[in-house]
ZADO-1210 file (C-alpha; in nm, 4 decimals, padded with zeros to 6 digits):
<atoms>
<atom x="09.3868" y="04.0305" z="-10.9855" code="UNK" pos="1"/>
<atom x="09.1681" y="04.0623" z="-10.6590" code="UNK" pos="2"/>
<atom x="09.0178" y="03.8260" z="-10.5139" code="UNK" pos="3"/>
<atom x="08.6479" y="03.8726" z="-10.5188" code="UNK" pos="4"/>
<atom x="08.5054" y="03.8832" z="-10.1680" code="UNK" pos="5"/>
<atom x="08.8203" y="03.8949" z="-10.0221" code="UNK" pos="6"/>
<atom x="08.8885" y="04.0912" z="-09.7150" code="UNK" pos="7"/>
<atom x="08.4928" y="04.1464" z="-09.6719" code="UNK" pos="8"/>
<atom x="08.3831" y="04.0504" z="-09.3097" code="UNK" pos="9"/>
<atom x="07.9958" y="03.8909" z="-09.2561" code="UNK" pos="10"/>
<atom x="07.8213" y="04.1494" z="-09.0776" code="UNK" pos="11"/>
<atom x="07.6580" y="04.0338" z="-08.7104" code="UNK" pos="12"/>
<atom x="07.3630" y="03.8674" z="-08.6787" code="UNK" pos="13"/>
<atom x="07.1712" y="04.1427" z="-08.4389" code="UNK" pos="14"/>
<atom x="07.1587" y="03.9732" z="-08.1092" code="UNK" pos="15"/>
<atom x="06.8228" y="03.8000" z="-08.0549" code="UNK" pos="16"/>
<atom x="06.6492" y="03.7641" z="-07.7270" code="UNK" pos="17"/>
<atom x="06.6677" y="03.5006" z="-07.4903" code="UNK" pos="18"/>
<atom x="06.4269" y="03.2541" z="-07.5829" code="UNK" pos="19"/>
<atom x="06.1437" y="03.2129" z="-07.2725" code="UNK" pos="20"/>
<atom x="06.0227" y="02.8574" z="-07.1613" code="UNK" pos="21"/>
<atom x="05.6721" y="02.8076" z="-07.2417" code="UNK" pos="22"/>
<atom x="05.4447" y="02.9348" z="-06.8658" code="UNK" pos="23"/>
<atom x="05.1728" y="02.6675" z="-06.8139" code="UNK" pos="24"/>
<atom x="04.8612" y="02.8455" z="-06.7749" code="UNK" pos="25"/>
<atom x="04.6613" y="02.7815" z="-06.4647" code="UNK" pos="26"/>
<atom x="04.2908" y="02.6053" z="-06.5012" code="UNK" pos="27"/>
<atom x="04.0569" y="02.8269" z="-06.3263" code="UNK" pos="28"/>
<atom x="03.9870" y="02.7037" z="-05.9781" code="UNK" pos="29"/>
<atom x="03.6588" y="02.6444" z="-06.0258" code="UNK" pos="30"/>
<atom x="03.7584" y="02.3831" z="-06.3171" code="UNK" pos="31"/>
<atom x="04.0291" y="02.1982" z="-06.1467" code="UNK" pos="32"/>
<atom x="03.9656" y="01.8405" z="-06.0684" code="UNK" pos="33"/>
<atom x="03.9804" y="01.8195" z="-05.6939" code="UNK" pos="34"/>
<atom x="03.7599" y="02.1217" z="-05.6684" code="UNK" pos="35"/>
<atom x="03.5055" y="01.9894" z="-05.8733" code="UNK" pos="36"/>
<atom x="03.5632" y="01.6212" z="-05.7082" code="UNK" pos="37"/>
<atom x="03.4919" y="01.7651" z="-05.3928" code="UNK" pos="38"/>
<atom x="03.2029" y="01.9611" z="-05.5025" code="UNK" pos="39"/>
<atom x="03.0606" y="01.6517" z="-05.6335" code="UNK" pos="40"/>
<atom x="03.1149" y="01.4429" z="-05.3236" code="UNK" pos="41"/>
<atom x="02.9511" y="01.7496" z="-05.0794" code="UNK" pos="42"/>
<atom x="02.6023" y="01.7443" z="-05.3913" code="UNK" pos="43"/>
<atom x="02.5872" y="01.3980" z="-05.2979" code="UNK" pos="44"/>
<atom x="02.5881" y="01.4056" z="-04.9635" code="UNK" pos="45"/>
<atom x="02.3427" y="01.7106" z="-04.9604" code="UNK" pos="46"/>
<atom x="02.1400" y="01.5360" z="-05.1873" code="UNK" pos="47"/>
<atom x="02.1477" y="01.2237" z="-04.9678" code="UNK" pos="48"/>
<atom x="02.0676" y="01.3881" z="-04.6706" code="UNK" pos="49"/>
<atom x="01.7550" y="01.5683" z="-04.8453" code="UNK" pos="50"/>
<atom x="01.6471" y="01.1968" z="-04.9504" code="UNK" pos="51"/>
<atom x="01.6677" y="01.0650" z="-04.6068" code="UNK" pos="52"/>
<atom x="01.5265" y="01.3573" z="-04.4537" code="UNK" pos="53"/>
<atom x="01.2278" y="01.3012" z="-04.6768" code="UNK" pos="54"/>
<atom x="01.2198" y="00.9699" z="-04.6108" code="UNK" pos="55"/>
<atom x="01.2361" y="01.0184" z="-04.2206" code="UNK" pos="56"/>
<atom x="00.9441" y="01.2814" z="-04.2317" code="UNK" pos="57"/>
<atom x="00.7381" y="01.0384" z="-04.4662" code="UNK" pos="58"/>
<atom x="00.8182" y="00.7864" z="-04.2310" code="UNK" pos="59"/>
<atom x="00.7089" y="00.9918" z="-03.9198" code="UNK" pos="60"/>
<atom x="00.4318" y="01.0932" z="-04.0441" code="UNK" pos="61"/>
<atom x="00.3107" y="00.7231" z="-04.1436" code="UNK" pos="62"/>
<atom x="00.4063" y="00.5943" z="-03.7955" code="UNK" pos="63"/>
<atom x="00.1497" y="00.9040" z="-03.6718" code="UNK" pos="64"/>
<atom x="-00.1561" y="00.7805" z="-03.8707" code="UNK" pos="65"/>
<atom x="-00.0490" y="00.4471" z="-03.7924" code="UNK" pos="66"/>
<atom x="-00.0576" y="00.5383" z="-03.4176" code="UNK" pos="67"/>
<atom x="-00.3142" y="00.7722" z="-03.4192" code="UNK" pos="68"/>
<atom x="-00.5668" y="00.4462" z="-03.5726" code="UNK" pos="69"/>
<atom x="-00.4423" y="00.1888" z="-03.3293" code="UNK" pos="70"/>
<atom x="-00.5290" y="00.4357" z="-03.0540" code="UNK" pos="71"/>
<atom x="-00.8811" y="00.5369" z="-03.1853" code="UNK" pos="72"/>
<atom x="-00.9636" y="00.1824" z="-03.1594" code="UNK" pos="73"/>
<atom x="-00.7903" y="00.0329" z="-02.8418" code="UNK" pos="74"/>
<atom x="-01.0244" y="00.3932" z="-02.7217" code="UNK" pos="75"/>
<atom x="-01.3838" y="00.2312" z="-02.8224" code="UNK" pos="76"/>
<atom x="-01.2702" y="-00.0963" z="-02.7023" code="UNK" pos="77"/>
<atom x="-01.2029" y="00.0246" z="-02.3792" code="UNK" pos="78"/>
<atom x="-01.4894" y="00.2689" z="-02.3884" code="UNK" pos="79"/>
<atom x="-01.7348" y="-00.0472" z="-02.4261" code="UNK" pos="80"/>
<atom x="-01.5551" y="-00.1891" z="-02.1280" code="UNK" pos="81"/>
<atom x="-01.5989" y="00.0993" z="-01.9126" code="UNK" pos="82"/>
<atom x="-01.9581" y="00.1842" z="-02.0284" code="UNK" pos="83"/>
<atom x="-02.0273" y="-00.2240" z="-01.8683" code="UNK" pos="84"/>
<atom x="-01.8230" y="-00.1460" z="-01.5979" code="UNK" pos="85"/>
<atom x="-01.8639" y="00.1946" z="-01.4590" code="UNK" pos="86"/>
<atom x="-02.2388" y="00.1800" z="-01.3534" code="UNK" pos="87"/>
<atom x="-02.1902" y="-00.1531" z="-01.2059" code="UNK" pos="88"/>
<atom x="-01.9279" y="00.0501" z="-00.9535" code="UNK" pos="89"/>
<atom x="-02.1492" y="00.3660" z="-00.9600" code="UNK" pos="90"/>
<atom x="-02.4348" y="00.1650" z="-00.8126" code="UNK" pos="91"/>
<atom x="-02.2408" y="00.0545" z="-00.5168" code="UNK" pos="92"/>
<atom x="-02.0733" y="00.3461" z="-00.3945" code="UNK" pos="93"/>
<atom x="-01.8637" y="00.6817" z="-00.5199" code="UNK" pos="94"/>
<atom x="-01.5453" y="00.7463" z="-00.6748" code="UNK" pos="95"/>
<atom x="-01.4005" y="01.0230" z="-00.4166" code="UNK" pos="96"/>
<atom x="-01.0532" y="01.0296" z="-00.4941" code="UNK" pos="97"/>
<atom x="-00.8588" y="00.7351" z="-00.7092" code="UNK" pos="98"/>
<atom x="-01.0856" y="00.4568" z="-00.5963" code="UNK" pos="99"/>
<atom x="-01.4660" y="00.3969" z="-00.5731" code="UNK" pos="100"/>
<atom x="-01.5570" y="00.3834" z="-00.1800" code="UNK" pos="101"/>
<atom x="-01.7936" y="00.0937" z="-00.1851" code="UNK" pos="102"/>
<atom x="-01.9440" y="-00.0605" z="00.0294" code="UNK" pos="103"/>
<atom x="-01.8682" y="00.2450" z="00.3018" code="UNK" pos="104"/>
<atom x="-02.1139" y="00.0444" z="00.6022" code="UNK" pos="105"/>
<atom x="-01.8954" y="-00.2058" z="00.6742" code="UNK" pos="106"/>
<atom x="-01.6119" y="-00.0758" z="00.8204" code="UNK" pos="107"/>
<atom x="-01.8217" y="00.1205" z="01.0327" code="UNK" pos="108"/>
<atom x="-02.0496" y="-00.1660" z="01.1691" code="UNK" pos="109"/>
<atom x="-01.7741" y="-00.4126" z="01.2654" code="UNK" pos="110"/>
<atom x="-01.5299" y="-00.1655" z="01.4459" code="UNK" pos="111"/>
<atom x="-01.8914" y="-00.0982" z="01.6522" code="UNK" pos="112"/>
<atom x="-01.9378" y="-00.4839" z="01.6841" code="UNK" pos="113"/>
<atom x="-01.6017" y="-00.5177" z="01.8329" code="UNK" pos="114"/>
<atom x="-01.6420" y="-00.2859" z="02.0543" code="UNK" pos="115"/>
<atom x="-01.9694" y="-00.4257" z="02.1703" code="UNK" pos="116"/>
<atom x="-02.1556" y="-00.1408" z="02.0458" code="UNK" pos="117"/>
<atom x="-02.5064" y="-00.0784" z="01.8172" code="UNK" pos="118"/>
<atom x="-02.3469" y="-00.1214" z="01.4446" code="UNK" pos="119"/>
<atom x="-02.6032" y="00.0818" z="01.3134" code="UNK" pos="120"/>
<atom x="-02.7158" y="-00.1426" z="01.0475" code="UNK" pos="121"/>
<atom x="-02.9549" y="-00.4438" z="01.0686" code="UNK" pos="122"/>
<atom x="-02.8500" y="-00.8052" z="00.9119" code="UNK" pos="123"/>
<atom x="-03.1066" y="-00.7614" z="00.6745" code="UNK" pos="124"/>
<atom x="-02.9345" y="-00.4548" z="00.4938" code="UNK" pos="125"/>
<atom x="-02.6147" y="-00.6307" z="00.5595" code="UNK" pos="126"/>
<atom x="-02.7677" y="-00.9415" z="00.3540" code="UNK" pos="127"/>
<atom x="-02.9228" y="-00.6953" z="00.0814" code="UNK" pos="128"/>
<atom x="-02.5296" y="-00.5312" z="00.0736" code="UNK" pos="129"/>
<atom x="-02.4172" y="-00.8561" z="-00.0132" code="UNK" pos="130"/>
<atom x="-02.7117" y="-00.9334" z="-00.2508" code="UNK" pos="131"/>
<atom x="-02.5911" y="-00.5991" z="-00.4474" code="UNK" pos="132"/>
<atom x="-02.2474" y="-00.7155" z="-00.4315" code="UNK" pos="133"/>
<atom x="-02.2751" y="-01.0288" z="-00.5444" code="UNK" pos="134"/>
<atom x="-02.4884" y="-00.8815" z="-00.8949" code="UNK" pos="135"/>
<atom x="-02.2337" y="-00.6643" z="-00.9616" code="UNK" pos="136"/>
<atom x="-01.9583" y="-00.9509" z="-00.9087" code="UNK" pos="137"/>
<atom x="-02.1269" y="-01.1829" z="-01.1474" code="UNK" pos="138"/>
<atom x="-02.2273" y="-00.9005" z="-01.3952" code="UNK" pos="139"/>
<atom x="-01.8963" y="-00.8017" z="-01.4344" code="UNK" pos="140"/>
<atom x="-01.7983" y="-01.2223" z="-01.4289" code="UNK" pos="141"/>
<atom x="-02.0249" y="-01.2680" z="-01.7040" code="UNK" pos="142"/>
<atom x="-01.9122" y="-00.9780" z="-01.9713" code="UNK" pos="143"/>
<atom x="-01.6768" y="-01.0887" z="-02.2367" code="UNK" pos="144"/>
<atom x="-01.3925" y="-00.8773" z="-02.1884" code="UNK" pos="145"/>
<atom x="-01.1728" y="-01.0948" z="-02.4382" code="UNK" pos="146"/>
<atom x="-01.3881" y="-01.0630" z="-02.7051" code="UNK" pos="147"/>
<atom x="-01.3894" y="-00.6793" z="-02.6435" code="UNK" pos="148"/>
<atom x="-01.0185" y="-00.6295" z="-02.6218" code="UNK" pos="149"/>
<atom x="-00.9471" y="-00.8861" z="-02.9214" code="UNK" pos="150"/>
<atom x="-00.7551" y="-00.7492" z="-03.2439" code="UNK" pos="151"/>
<atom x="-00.7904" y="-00.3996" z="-03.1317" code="UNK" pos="152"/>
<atom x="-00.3954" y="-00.3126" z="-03.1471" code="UNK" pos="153"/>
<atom x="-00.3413" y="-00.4284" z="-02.7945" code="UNK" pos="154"/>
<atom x="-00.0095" y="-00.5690" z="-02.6967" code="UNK" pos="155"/>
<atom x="00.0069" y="-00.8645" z="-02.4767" code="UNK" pos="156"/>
<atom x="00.1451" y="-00.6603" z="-02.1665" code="UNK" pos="157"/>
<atom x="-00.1615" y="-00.4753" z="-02.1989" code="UNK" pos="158"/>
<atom x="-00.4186" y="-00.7213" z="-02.2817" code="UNK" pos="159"/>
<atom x="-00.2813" y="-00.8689" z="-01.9281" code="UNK" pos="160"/>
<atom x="-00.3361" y="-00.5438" z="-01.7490" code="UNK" pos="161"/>
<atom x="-00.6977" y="-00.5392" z="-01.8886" code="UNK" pos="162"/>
<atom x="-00.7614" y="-00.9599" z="-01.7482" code="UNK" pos="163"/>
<atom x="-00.6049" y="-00.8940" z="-01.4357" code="UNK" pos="164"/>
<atom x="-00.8016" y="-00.5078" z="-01.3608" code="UNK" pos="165"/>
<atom x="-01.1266" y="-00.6965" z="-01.4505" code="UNK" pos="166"/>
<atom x="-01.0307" y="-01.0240" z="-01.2567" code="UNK" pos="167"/>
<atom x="-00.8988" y="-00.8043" z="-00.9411" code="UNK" pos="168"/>
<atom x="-01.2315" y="-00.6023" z="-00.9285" code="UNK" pos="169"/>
<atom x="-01.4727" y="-00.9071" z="-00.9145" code="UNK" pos="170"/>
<atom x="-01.2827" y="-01.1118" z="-00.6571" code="UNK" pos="171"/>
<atom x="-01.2605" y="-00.7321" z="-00.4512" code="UNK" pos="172"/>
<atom x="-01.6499" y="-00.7417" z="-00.4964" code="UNK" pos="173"/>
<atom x="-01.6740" y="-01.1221" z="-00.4347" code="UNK" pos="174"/>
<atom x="-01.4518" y="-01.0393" z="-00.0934" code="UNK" pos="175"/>
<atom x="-01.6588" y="-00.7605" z="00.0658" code="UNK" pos="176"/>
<atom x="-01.9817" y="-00.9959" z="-00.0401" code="UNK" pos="177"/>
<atom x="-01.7848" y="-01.2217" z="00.2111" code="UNK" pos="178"/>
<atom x="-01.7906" y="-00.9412" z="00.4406" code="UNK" pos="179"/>
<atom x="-02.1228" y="-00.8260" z="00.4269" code="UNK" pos="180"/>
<atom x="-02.2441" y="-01.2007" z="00.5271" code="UNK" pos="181"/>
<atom x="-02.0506" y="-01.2828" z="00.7753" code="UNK" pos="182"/>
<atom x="-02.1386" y="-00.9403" z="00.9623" code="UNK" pos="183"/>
<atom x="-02.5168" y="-00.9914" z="00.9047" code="UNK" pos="184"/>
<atom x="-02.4223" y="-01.3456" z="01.0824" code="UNK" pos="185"/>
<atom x="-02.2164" y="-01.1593" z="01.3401" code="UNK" pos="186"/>
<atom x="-02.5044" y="-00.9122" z="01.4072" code="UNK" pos="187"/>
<atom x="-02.7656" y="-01.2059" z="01.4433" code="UNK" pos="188"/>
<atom x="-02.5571" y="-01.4270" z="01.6675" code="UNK" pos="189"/>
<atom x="-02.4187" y="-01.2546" z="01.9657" code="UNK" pos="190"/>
<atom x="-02.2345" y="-01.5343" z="02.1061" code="UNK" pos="191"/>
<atom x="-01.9864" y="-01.5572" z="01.8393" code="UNK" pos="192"/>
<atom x="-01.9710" y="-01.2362" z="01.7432" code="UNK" pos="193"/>
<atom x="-01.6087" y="-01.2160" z="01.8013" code="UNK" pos="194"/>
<atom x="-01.4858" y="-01.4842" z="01.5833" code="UNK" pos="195"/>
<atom x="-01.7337" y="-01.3340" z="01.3014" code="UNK" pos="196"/>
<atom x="-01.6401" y="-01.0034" z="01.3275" code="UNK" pos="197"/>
<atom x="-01.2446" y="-01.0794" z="01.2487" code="UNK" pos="198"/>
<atom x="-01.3241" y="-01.3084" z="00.9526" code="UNK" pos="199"/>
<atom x="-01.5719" y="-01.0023" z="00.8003" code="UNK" pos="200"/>
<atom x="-01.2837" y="-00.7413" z="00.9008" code="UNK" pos="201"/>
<atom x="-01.0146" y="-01.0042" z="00.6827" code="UNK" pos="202"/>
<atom x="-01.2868" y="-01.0169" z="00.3764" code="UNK" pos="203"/>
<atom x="-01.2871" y="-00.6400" z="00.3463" code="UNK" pos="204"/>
<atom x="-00.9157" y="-00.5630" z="00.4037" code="UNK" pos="205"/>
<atom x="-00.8560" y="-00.8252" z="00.1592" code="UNK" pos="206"/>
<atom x="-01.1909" y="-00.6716" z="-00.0707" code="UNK" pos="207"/>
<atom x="-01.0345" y="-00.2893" z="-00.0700" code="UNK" pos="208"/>
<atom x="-00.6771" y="-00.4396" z="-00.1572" code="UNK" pos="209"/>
<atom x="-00.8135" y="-00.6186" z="-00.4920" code="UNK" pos="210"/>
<atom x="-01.0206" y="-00.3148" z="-00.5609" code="UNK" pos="211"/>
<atom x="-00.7683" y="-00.0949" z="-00.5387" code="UNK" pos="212"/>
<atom x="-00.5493" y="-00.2828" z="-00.7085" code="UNK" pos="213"/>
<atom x="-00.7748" y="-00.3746" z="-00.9775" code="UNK" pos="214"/>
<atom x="-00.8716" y="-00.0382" z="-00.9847" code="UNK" pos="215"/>
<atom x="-00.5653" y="00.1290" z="-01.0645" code="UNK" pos="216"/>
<atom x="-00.5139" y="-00.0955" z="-01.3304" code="UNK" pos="217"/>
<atom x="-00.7754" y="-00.0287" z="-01.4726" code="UNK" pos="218"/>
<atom x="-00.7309" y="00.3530" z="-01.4557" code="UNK" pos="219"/>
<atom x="-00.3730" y="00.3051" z="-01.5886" code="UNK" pos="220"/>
<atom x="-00.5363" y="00.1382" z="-01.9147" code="UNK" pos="221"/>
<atom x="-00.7352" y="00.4084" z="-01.9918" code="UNK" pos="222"/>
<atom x="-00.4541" y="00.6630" z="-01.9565" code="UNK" pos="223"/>
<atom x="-00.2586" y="00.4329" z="-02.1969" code="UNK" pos="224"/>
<atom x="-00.4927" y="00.4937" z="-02.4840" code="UNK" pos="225"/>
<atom x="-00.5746" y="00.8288" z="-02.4188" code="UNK" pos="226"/>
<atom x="-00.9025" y="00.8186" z="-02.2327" code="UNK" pos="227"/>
<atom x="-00.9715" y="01.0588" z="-01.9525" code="UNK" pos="228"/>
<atom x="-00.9988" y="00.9043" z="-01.5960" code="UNK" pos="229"/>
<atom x="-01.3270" y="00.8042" z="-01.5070" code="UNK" pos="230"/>
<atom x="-01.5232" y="01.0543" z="-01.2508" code="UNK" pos="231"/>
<atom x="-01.8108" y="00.8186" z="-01.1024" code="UNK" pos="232"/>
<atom x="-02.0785" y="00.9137" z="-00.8611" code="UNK" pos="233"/>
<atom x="-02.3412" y="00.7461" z="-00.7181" code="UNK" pos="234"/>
<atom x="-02.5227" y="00.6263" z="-00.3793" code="UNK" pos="235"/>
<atom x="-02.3476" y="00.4886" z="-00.1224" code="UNK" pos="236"/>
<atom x="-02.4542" y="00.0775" z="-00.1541" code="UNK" pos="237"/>
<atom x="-02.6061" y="-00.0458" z="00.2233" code="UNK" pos="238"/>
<atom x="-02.6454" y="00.2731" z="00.3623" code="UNK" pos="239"/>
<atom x="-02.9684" y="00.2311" z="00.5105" code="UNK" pos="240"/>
<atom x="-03.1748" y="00.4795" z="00.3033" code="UNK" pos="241"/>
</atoms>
């Protein structure tokens, strides 16, 4: 009897094929962390530097106004001081070139005196030139600068510049008043003439120095706050006429 299945072979699997590891798909770049780490980081900073570029221009801008006001008024502060001041000078002589020439006689009349010559002016107009010169001194004295110049946005480096302009010009003024006596003495008493005439010739070296000085201060403020320089004219003080 035969055995059933006997001699029967199992027919071959067909061959499969090889099985492939699983490929890990890419992220797109665009969606990878770093990328969109970094991306973040550079929005911040961009929107960082926006802010404090704002912030600087808003800033700028206040500073402006706040410097544009501080300058309109330290202006009509020192416009008041230079509308007291600059007919006082323009009654005693002329601004030609940085300085007012005041008091333009003297020099003039004690080189002659030295010499032994005619000074061309009589002590009377020599007293009168220190008459004017002593007004003006004690006008100037009398106006209160401080109260002008107070809580107007001045610094204290400035507010000295304005004391000591003011201060130099009086005592320059008070100086050539000096002057002007002594050479009306000098011109009235021939036999000391010589003594005279260097102790007027000291007061107005010493009387241009503080005006010049005082002067340029003075000048220098009213550059600092945006004023344009003064331009005075007027008649020359003690010139006879």
């Amino acid at each position: 009897m035969a055995i059933k299945g006997k001699g029967k072979t199992k027919p071959k699997q067909p061959a499969r094929a090889p099985r492939h590891e699983p490929v890990p798909v890419k992220k797109p770049f665009g969606q990878r962390t770093w990328v969109r780490a970094m991306a973040a980081f550079i929005a911040g900073v961009f929107v960082m530097s926006m802010c404090w570029w704002v912030w600087e221009g808003l800033d700028k801008t206040r500073n402006t106004k706040d410097a544009q006001a501080t300058s309109a008024t330290q202006q009509q502060a020192v416009q008041k001081w230079k509308a007291e001041l600059g007919p006082v000078i323009a009654g005693l002589g002329d601004l030609q070139g940085p300085t007012p020439q005041i008091a333009t006689t003297l020099g003039p009349a004690l080189d002659a005196l030295d010499k032994g010559k005619d000074p061309q002016v009589t002590s009377k107009e020599m007293t009168d030139l220190a008459t004017q010169l002593d007004t003006a001194a004690t006008t100037l004295d009398d106006f209160k600068l401080a109260d002008v110049t107070r809580d107007q946005g001045f610094n204290a480096a400035q507010v000295d510049e304005i004391d000591a302009a003011q201060t130099e010009i009086v005592a320059g003024l008070r100086s050539l008043q000096v002057a002007a006596t002594v050479t009306a003495l000098a011109i009235d008493t021939p036999g000391v003439q010589e003594a005279l005439v260097a102790t007027a010739k000291g007061a107005v070296k010493t009387g241009q120095s503080l005006l010049v000085s005082g002067w340029t201060k003075y000048t220098n403020v009213q550059v600092a706050v945006g004023l344009p320089l003064p331009q005075l004219q007027g008649l020359p003080a003690g010139s006879g006429s």
